[in-house]
C-alpha positions in Angstrom: -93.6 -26.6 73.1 -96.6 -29.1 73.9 -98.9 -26.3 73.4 -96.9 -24.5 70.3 -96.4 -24.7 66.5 -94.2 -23.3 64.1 -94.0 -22.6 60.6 -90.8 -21.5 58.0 -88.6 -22.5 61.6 -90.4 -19.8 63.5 -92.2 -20.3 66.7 -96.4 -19.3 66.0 -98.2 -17.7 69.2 -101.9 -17.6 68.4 -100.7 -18.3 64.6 -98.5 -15.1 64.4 -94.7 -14.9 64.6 -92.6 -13.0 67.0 -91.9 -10.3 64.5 -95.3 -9.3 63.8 -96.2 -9.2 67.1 -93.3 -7.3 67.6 -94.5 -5.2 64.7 -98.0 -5.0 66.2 -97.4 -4.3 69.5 -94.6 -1.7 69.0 -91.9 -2.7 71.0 -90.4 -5.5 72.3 -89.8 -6.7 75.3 -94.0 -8.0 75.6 -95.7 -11.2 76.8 -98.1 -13.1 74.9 -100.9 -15.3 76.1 -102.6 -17.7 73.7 -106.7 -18.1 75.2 -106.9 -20.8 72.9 -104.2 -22.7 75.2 -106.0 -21.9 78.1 -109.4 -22.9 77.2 -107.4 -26.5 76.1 -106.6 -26.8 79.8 -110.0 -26.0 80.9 -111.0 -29.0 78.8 -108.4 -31.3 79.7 -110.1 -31.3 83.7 -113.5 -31.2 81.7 -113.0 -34.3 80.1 -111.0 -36.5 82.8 -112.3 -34.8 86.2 -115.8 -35.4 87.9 -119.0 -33.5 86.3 -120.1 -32.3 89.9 -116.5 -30.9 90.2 -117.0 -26.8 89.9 -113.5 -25.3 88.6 -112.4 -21.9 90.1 -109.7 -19.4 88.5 -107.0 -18.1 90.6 -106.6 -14.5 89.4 -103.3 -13.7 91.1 -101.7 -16.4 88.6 -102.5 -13.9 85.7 -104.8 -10.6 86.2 -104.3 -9.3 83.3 -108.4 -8.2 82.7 -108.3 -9.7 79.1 -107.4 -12.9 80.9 -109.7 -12.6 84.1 -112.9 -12.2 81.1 -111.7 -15.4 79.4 -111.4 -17.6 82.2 -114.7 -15.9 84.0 -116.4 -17.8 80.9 -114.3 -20.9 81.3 -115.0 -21.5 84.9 -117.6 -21.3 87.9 -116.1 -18.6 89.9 -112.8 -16.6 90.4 -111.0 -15.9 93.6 -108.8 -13.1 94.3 -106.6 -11.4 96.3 -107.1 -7.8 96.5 -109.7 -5.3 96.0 -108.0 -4.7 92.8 -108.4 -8.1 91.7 -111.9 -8.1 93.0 -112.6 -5.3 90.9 -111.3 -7.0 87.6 -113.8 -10.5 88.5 -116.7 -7.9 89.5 -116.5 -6.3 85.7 -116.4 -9.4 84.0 -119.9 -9.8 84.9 -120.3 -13.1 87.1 -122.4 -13.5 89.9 -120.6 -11.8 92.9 -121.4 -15.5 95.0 -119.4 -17.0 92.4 -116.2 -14.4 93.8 -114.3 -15.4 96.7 -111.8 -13.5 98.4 -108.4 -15.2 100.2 -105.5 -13.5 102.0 -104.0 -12.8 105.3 -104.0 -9.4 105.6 -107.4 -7.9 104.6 -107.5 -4.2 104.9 -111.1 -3.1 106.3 -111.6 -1.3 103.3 -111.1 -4.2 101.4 -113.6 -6.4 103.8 -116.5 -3.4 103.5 -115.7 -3.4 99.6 -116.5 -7.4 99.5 -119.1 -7.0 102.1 -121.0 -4.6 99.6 -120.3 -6.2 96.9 -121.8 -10.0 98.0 -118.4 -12.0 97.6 -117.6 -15.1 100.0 -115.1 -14.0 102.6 -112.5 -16.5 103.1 -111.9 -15.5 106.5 -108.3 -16.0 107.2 -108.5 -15.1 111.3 -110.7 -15.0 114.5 -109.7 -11.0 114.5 -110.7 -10.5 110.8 -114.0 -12.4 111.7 -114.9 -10.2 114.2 -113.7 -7.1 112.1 -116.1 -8.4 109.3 -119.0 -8.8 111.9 -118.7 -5.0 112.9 -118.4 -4.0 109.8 -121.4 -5.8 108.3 -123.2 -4.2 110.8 -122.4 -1.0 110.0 -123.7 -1.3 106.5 -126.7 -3.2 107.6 -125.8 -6.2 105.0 -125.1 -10.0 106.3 -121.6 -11.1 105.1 -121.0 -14.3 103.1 -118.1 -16.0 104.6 -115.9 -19.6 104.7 -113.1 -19.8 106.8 -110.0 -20.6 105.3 -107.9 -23.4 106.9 -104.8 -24.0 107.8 -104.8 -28.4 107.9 -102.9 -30.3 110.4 -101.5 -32.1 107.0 -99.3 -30.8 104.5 -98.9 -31.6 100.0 -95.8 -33.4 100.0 -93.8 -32.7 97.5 -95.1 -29.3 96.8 -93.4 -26.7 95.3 -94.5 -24.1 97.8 -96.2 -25.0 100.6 -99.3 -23.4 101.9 -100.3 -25.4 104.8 -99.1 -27.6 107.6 -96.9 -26.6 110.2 -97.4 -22.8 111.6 -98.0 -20.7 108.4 -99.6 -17.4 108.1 -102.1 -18.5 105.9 -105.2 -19.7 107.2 -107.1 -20.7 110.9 -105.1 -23.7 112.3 -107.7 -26.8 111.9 -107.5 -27.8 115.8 -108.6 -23.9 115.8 -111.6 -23.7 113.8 -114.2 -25.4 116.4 -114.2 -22.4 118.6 -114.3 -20.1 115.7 -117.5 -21.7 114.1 -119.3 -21.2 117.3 -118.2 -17.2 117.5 -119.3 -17.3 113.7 -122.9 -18.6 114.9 -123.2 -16.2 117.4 -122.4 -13.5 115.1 -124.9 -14.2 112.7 -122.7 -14.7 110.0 -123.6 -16.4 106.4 -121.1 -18.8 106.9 -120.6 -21.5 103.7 -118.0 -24.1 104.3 -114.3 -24.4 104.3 -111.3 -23.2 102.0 -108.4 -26.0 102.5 -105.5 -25.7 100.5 -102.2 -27.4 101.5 -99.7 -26.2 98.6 -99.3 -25.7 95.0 -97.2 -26.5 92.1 -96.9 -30.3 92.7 -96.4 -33.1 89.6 -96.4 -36.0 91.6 -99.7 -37.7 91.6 -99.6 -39.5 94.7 -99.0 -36.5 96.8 -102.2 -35.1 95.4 -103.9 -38.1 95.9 -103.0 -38.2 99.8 -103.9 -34.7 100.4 -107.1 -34.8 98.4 -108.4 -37.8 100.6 -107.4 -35.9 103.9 -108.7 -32.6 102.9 -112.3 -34.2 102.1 -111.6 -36.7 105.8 -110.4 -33.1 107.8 -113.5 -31.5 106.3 -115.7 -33.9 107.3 -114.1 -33.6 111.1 -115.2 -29.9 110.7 -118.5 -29.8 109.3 -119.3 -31.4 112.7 -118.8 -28.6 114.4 -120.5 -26.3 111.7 -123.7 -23.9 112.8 -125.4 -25.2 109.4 -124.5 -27.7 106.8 -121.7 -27.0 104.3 -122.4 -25.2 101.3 -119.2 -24.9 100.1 -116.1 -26.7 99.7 -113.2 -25.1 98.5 -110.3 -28.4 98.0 -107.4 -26.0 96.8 -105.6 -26.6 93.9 -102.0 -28.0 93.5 -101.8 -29.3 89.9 -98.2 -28.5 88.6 -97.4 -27.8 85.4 -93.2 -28.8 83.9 -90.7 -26.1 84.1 -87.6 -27.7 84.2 -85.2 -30.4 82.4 -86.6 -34.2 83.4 -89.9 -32.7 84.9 -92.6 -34.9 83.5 -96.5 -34.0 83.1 -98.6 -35.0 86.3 -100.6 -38.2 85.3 -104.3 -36.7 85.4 -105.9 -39.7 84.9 -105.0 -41.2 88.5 -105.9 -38.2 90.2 -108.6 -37.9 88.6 -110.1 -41.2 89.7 -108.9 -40.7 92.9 -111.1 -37.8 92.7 -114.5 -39.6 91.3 -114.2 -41.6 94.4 -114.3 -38.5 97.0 -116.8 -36.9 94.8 -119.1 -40.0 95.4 -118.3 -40.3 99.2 -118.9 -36.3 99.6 -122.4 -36.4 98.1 -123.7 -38.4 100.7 -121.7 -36.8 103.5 -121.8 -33.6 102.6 -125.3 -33.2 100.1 -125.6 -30.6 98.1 -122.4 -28.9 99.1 -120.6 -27.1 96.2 -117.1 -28.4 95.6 -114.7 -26.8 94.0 -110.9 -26.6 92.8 -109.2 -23.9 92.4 -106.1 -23.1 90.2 -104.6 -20.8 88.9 -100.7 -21.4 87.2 -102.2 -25.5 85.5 -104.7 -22.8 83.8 -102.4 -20.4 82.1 -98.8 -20.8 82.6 -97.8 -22.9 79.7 -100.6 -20.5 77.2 -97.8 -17.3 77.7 -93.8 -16.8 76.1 -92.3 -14.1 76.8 -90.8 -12.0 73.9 -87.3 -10.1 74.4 -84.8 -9.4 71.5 -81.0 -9.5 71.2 -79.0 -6.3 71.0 -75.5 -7.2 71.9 -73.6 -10.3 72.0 -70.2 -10.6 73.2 -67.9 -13.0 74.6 -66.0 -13.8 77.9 -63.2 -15.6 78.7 -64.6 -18.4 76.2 -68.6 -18.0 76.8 -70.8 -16.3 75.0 -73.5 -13.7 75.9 -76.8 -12.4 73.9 -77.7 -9.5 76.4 -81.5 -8.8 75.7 -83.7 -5.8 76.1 -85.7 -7.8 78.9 -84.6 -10.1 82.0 -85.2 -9.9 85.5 -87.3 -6.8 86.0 -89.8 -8.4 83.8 -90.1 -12.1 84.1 -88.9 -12.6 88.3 -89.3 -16.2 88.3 -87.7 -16.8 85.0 -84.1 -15.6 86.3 -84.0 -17.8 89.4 -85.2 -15.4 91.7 -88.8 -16.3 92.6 -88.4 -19.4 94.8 -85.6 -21.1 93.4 -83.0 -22.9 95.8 -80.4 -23.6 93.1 -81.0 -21.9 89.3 -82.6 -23.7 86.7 -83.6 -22.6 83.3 -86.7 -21.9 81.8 -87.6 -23.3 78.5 -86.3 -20.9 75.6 -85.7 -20.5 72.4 -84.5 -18.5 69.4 -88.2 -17.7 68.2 -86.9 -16.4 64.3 -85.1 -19.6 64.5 -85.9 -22.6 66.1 -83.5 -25.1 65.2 -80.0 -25.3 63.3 -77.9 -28.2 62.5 -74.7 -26.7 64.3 -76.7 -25.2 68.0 -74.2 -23.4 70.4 -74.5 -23.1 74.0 -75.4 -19.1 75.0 -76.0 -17.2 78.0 -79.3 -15.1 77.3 -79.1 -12.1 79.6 -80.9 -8.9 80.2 -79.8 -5.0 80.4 -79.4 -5.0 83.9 -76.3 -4.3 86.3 -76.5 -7.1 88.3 -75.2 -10.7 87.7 -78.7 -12.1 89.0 -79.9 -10.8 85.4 -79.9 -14.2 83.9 -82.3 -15.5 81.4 -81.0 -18.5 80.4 -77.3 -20.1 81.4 -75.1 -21.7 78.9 -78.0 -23.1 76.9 -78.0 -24.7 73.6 -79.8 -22.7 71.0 -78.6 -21.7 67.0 -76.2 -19.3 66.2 -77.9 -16.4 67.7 -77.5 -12.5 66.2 -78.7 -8.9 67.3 -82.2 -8.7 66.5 -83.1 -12.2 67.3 -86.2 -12.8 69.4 -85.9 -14.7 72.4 -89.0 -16.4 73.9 -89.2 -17.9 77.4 -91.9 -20.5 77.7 -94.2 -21.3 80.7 -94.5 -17.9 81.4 -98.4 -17.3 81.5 -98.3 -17.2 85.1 -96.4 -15.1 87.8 -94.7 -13.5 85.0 -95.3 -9.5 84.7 -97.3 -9.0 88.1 -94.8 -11.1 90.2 -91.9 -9.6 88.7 -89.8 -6.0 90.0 -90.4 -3.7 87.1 -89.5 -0.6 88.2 -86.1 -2.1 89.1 -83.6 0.0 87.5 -86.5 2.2 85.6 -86.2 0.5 82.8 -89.3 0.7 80.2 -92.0 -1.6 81.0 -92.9 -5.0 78.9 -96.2 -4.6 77.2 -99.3 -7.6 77.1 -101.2 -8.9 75.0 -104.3 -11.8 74.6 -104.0 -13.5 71.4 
């Protein structure tokens, strides 16, 4: 609710209430994405992080186009994940140099597409190097690549982590020596390094210590460089709270943490481009999620809205994206948002499975059929991470308010 008001009791998304949006869209269940929220969190970095630092989007967080267009005029570049995604960034407009393209599995269509197109390559293997050099040859155009790392470190207390240890993400560090020379003698534009050791992390001195050895392992690197860095890609990382006694990562200390590097790195690395990268701290808290009650019944003492959305739509929401042991999600009843007599509910959705869980035995008002349910922190990984042909059930709808 940091992000949210209400007015008359009722939750406000982008100033309008669940029912009209309901009303406007034409159905329920639908999620909704508030650009004004996003452009806050822009801001936030703007205001507390260095000047030189250049702010990246990570489109797999939220492709939705209408989103991919607002944060394309928020940030300095995008990077995706598919030649899908690459597509959306390409028709927003930005410079293609400004694109960059991470993954393990790159199909060669998908390295000719970002070959033709100008994008940085994060180049994820020695065999995808070499497949992008024969390529590139083939249309007569000099690919812009990076090579992605894999660091001999990894972000403590990260909710998923992306590097350290053997991962299929990335060239391992003690690796990329050898590769930088093949990338020489292939001609290759080669700009610099993407290192990024995990993400969803609150805990600022874990992002402190893997800040200062991703700039320290770049350094080590750019040694064995054929030209000097252009381009330093440091990851992202910054969590955002999802769960009971989950507090807001202090900024501010990572931040100065940061100013320092940024100093350090001008001199060692001059004129290299440094950037961050996120993609969830951007826009998961700006989306809810909208479902609507149309049964209640109780069982052997409990009591269960069942909803017209759950698991097919919002994944990580019921448990089932990553979580060891279940927590909830943030909800409410949007129509009514407090009550002097709450009572604990299950929220669940149409599905015929018992992983279809919303929200367990949570304390909300009296809830009826035609309530609307809204699940917060759900801007990111929501409807693109989430099964929704499971059980061909209609599909939620999305909108950008």
């Amino acid at each position: 609710m940091k992000y949210f008001s209400t007015a008359d009791n009722q939750l406000l998304i982008g100033g309008q209430t669940a029912e009209r949006l309901a009303a406007r869209i034409g159905q329920t269940p639908f999620y909704a994405y508030d650009r004004s929220i996003m452009t806050q969190k822009v801001q936030e970095l703007r205001n507390l992080f260095p000047e030189q630092l250049h702010l990246h989007y990570a489109m797999k967080a939220n492709p939705m186009p209408a989103v991919v267009h607002h944060m394309a005029g928020l940030t300095e570049g995008i990077d995706v994940a598919s030649m899908a995604e690459m597509q959306v960034a390409l028709d927003t407009g930005i410079s293609p140099d400004t694109i960059s393209f991470a993954g393990p599995g790159k199909t060669d269509k998908e390295l000719t597409a970002a070959i033709a197109a100008g994008i940085m390559i994060n180049m994820e293997s020695e065999g995808e190097m070499e497949r992008i050099a024969v390529l590139a040859k083939t249309l007569q155009l000099t690919p812009i690549v990076s090579i992605r790392v894999n660091p001999d470190f990894e972000l403590k207390s990260s909710g998923m982590k992306m590097g350290g240890g053997p991962k299929a993400f990335g060239v391992d560090a003690e690796r990329v020596p050898a590769m930088l020379a093949r990338c020489a003698e292939l001609e290759l534009d080669f700009r610099g390094f993407h290192i990024f050791s995990g993400s969803q992390n609150l805990k600022a001195e874990s992002l402190i210590e893997a800040h200062t050895k991703t700039f320290e392992l770049a350094y080590r690197l750019a040694q064995a460089a054929p030209a000097p860095l252009q381009w330093l890609n440091i990851g992202g990382g910054l969590g955002i709270p999802y769960f009971p006694g989950e507090q807001y990562l202090p900024l501010d200390e990572v931040a100065a943490n940061l100013q320092v590097l940024m100093q350090e790195a001008a001199t060692r690395l001059p004129g290299a481009e440094i950037v961050m990268e996120l993609g969830r701290f951007f826009v998961g808290e700006s989306g809810v999620y909208i479902c609507r009650i149309t049964d209640i019944k109780e069982s052997r003492g409990e009591t269960f809205a069942v909803t017209d959305g759950g698991l097919h739509h919002h994944l990580s929401a019921s448990g089932n994206f990553g979580q060891i042991i279940r927590k909830n999600y943030p909800v409410c009843v949007a129509n009514r948002m407090t009550s002097d007599m709450p009572e604990k509910v299950n929220i669940v959705g149409p599905l015929c499975t018992p992983l279809d869980i919303i929200s367990d035995k949570t304390p909300l008002p009296p809830v009826s059929i035609g309530d609307y349910i809204a699940v917060f922190q759900s801007g990111a990984y929501g409807f693109t991470a989430s099964p929704r042909d499971f059980l061909s059930h209609p599909e939620p709808k999305q909108i950008l308010l």
